[in-house]
Each structure stands twice: as C-alpha cells, then as structure tokens.
N, C-alpha and C positions, 0 to 999 in steps of 0.2 A: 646433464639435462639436454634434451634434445631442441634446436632450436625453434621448430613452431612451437611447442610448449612454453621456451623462454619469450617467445613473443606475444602470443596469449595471455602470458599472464599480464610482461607490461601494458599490451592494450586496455587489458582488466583496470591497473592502474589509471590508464590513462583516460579511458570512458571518466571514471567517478571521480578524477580529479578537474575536468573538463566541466563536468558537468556542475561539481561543487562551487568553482569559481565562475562559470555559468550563472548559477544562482545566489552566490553573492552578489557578483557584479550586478544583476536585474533586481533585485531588494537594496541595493544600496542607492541604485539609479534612479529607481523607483519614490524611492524617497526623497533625494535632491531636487529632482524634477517638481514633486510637490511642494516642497518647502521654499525651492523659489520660484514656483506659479505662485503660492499662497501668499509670500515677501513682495512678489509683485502687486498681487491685489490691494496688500492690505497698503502698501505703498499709495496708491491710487485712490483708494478711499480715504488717507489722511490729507493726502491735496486738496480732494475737494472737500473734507470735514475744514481743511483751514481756510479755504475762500468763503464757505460755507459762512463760517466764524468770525470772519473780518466784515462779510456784509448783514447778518442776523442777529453777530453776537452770542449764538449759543452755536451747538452741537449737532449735527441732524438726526434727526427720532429712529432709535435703534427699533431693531425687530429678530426676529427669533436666531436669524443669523450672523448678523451685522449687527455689531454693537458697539457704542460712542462711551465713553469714560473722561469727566473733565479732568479727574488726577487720578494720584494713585488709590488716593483714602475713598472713592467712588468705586474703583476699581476691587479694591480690599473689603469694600461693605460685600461685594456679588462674589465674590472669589477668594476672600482672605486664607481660606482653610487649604487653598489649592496653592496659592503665591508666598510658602512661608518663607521659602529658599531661590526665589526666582531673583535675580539680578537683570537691571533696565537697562538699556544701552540706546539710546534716540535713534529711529528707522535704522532698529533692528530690529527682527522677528525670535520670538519664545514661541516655544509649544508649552503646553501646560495641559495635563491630565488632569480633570475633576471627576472622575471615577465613572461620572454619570454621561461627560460628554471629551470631547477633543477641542482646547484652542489653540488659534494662532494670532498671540498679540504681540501688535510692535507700539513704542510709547514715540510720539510727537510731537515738536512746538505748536503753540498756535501764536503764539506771539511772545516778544521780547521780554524776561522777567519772568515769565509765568509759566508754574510748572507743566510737566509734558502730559498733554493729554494722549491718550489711549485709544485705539481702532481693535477689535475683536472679532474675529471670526470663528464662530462657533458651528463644530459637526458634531451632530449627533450619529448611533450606528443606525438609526434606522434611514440615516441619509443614502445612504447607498443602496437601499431596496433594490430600488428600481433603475439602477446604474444597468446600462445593457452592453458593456466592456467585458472583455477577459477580464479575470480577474488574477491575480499575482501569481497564484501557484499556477493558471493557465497559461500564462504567459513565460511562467518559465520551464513547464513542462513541455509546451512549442518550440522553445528556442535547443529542450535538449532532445527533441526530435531530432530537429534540423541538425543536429552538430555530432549526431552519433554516425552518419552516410561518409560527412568531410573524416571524421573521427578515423573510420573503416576504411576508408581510400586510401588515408596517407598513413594510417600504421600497414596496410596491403601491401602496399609502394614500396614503403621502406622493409618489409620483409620479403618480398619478390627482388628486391635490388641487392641484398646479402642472401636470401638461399638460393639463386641461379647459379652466380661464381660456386659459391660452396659446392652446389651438386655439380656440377661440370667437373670441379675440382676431383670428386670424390669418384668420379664415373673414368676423369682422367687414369687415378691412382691406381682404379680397380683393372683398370685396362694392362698396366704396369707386369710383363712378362716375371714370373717367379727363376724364372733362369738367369742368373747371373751376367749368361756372356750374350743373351738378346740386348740389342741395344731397344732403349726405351722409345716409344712415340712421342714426337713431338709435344711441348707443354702447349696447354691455352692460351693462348690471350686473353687472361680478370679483368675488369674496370675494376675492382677494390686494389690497391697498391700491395698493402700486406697478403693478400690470398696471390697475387702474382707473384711477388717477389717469392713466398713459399714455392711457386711452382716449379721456379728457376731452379731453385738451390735443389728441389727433390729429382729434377730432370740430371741437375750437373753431376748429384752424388749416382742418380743411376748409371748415365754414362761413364763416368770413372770407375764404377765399378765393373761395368762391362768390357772395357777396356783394360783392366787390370785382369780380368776372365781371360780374356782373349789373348792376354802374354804369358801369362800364368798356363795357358794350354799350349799355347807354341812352343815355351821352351822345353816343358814335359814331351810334347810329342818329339822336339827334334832331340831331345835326350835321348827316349826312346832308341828312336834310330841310327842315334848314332854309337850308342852301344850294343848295336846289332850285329856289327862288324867285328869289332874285341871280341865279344862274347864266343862268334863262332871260330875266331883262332886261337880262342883258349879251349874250347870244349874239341876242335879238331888233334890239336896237341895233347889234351888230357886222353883223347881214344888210342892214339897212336902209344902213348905211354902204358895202356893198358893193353895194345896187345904185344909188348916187348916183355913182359913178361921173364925180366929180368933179374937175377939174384941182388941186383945191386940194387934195383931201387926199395927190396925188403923194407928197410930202416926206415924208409920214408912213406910206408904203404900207409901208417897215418894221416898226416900232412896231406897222402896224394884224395883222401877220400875225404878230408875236410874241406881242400879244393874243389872236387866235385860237386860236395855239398855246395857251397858257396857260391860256384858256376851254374848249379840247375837255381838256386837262388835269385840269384842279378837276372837269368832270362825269365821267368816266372814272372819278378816283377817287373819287367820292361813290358813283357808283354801286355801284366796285368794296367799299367798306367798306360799305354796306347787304350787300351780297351776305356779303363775310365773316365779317360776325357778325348772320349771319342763321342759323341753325341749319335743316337738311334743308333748307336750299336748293340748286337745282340746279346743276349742273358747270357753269360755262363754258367753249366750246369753247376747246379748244388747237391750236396751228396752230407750222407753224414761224416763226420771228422772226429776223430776220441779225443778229447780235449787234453787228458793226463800226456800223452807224450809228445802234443804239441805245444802245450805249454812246458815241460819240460826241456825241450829241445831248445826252446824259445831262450829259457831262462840261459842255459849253458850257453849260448852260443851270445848273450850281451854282457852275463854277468862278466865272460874272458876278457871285456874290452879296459874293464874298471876292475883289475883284481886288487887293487890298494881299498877301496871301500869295502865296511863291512856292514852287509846288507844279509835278511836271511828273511828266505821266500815260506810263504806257507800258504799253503793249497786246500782250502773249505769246499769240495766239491767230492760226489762220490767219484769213485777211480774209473769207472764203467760210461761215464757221464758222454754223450756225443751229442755233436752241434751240427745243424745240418749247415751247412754255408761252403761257399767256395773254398776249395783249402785254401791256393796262395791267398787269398784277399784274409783271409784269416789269419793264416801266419803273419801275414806284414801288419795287422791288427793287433797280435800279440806282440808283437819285436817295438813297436812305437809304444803300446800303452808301456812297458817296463824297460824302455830306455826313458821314457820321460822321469819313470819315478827312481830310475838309479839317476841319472843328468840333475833332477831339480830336488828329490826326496833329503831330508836326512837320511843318516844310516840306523839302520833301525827297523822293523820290517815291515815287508811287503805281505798284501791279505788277498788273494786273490780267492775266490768266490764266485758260484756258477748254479748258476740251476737249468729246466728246460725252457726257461723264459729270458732269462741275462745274466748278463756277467758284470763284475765288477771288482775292481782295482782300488785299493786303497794303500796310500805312503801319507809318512811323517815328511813335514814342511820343511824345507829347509831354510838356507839363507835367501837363498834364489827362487821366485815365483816359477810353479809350473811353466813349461813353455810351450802357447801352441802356435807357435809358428817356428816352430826351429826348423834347419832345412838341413842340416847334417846326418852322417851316417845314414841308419838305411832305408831311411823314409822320409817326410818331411813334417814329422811332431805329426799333434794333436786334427791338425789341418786335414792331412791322408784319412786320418779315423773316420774326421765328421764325412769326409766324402765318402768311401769308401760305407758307409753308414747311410747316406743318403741313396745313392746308386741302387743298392740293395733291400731297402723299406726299413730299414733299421734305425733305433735314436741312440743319439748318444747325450747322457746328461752329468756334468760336472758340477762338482759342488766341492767347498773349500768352507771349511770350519776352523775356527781358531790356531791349530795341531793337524789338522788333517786334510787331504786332499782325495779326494774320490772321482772315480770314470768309471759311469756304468754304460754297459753296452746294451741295448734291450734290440733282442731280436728274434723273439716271438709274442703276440699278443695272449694277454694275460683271460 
C-alpha cells in the first residue's frame, strides 16, 4: 500500500472519529449544563418557597411552569403515573418524563419534622418555539466545521514529515550507480531515526561493495599481466620446438600439441579478463561458433582432471547447432559451467541442452552445494559466468530442485 493512500484512509478514520466524540462530548455537555442551570434554579426557588413558608405558612401559588408540592402524596395526586419508580433524595434534582411534558423536581425541607416539600419545573415542547439559539445538532455541526481545517493541517503535517525523508530517501536510492565498482553518493541527512539509520547501512553495504569491485578488478588486472610474461616464454619456446623439427621429439608430438593447446588457452583468457574488467572497453567481435565440438573439446579437456569420478555427459542439441558469441568467452563459459558440475555434481549425469535461444546445464547434487565463488583451476566458478553474461547481454538463471541443479544461459531473446 502506497503511503498517501495509507494516510487517507487513517485521516478517513480520523475525521469520523473526531467528529463522533465531537458530538458526544457537545450532547453530553449539553445536557449537564442544563441539568445544573435547572438544579440551580429549582435550588433557589425552594429558598425562597421556605422563607416563603416560615412567614405565610403555605407555599407560593404555582403556575404553568413553577410548581409548589407540600409532599409527596400532592405530588403523586398530579404526577403519580409518571413518579412510579423515581427515588427522593432532599436538594437533589429528578427529571421525570410525563409523556406530555419534561420535569425537573428536587424535594425540600421546610421545616424540622415535616416532610420534604417539592419545587417543579415544568417544560413543555412547545417551550422552545421561539428559542432563537442554535440548536443541538447546529451546534455540533459548527463545531465539526471548525475541527475538520485543525483535523487537515495536522494529519498534512504529519504526512509531509514522513513522505519527505521517504522520497529523498527513494530519489537517494534511485541515484545509486547499477556498477558495482562506482562508489555510491553520499547518504542524506533524515530527521526520522529509522529512515537515517537505513541510509547508513544501504550507503556502508554500497561502499563495501564497491571496494570489494575495485580489488576484485586489481588483482584480475595485475594477474592478467603478469602472466603476460610466462606466457610469451612458453609460446616463444613451444615455436623454437617446432621448428627443430626433430626425430626425437616424435613420441612427444602429443603432449607438445596439448601444450600448445593449453598455451593459446591461458592467453586467450588473460586477454579475455583484461578486457572484462576493463571498463568502456570495446566489444569483441562475435561470430558464429558450432557448439558440438566446443563443447566437446570442453568436456575432454575437465573430464582428464577427475578421471576417478564416473560421470557420463549427454548432449540434447542438434550437432549442426552454432552460437553466435565470442569464442574464448564461450569456451571459458563451457570449462566453468562442467567443472562446477563434475567439483560439486554427483556422479551421475550431466544434460546439457541448447537451442537458438539458450543453453542449459543440468547435474545431480551432491554432498557439496554448487559453488559459485570457487576461484580455482580455470576460471573463477559461477562468478566469471554471471560476468561474462552480463558484459555481453546475456542472463544467467540458476535453479536447484531437491536432486537437481540447473544453469541456464539465455543469450538470445525469445
């Protein structure tokens, strides 16, 4: 739920809860206020009904509003049907409903011994005719005028003081370089605690990770280069070996071409990892590549490393089947996806699977979780793929089922 919507609705809440105890509170006030303006009248009318009383001896002459009761059985002749259940308490005030009007009687001494006479104030509806006041429900339809402006201000207030941080926050985040080895822009400064303290921790994790970029590429670059130097005094000595052209080395003319292999190998990929974490470096051209004998090539040249495991490869694609992409970046793509699954797979076999849109790898699980950060032999796991995969437009998606471990490569759109 988006946050002006969660705020709207509380204000929703908040309007008709305001306003509900709004008009409680003005019918309950309402009422007290009367009941002791009317306590006080009728208080004051039995004062003077009892000085009244001490110097005349009787009662002063009731009238349609005011009315004098010497007891209760006076009281009970005009009212008995209305007073069945009313309990007396001396200068206190009863209401009492008579269907036809409204009273307000309180019962009083007039003298020692004798019982409490009675003071009455009788309303009829048609008393209010001409009353020229607000009336109740005006008076609390005014009041939730007035209290829906404060109402809007301070729900406004308080959602301008949480979605400022928030978008700042958000606008921060969206600023946040998709490059790994960019170091991040500085975080905000929130007044909310919790949206600051997230900013820290998402700035520290970028940094760290930018910085983990930046060694992760230094020491690939100066690997690079410094097998630049081996390389060429092996490849300089494998030339010299080929043109001696010697009887003796016959026996070895295998060995000396798996060498060569292995030597145009190591500079291929040297090169190729200068180039990949080289930043605005240019494209390598792409070309088509027959997948049957580079995956082939592929498989002979890891399965030799593990020949105690008994793993057996099967190949779901036609044999004609070609991929346009870089070779070496391809090759060192196939060498990682089937070292991971002879390193972590059971023995048991391997599915590999291809059409003109991706490829895919599937092994049995072993003891040991796939691994994608291994950094041995000839590439560095699952890590090279996804790069080598991003560089290029390519996705790589993994997936692990109870028995099964999959890497698909997709690189062409569907």
């Amino acid at each position: 739920m988006k946050l002006r919507r969660l705020f709207v609705g509380r204000l929703i809440v908040l309007i008709v809860l305001v306003s509900g105890l709004n008009g409680y509170a003005i019918y309950r006030l309402y009422n007290w206020g009367l009941d002791d303006s009317s306590e006080f009248y009728l208080w004051k009318d039995a004062q003077q009904a009892t000085g009244y009383y001490e110097s005349t001896g009787h009662l002063p002459a009731s009238d349609s509003f005011r009315q004098y009761f010497i007891d209760a059985q006076a009281l009970s002749a005009r009212y008995g049907q209305a007073l069945t259940k009313t309990r007396w308490v001396p200068d206190e005030a009863s209401t009492v409903d008579t269907g036809q009007a409204f009273l307000y009687i309180m019962p009083f001494e007039l003298e020692q011994g004798h019982e409490p006479a009675f003071v009455a104030h009788r309303f009829l509806p048609e008393d209010d005719a001409g009353h020229t006041g607000p009336s109740l429900t005006m008076v609390a339809l005014i009041l939730l005028l007035l209290s829906l402006p404060i109402v809007g201000v301070v729900a406004f207030a308080m959602f301008r003081s949480v979605a400022n941080p928030i978008e700042r926050l958000s606008a921060w985040a969206r600023g946040l370089s998709g490059q790994p080895g960019t170091p991040p822009q500085k975080a905000p400064v929130l007044p909310i605690d919790e949206l600051d303290a997230l900013a820290t921790q998402l700035h520290g994790a970028m940094t760290e990770l930018a910085a983990t970029h930046q060694r992760e590429q230094y020491f690939l670059q100066t690997l690079s280069h410094e097998l630049r130097t081996p390389l060429a005094v092996t490849g300089a000595t494998l030339d010299l070996l080929d043109k001696k052209r010697d009887d003796a080395l016959a026996p070895w003319k295998h060995q000396l071409d798996r060498i060569r292999r292995a030597h145009g190998d190591m500079r291929a990929m040297t090169e190729t990892l200068l180039w990949l974490w080289r930043e605005g470096s240019e494209e390598l051209p792409q070309v088509p590549v027959p997948l049957l004998p580079l995956v082939e090539q592929a498989w002979r040249d890891v399965s030799a490393r593990m020949p105690e495991q008994k793993f057996k490869l099967q190949l779901d694609f036609a044999p004609e089947l070609a991929i346009r992409a870089v070779p070496t970046l391809l090759q060192m793509t196939m060498h990682n996806l089937l070292r991971n699954a002879l390193e972590h797979g059971a023995p048991d076999l391997i599915r590999i699977s291809a059409d003109a849109i991706s490829l895919q790898v599937s092994n049995a699980i072993g003891g040991a979780e796939p691994d994608t950060t291994d950094t041995q032999g000839f590439g560095v796991g699952l890590h090279l793929v996804e790069r080598i995969a991003e560089r290029l437009g390519w996705k790589v998606q993994v997936t692990q089922a109870e028995s099964l471990f999959q890497v698909r490569l997709i690189y062409a759109s569907s």
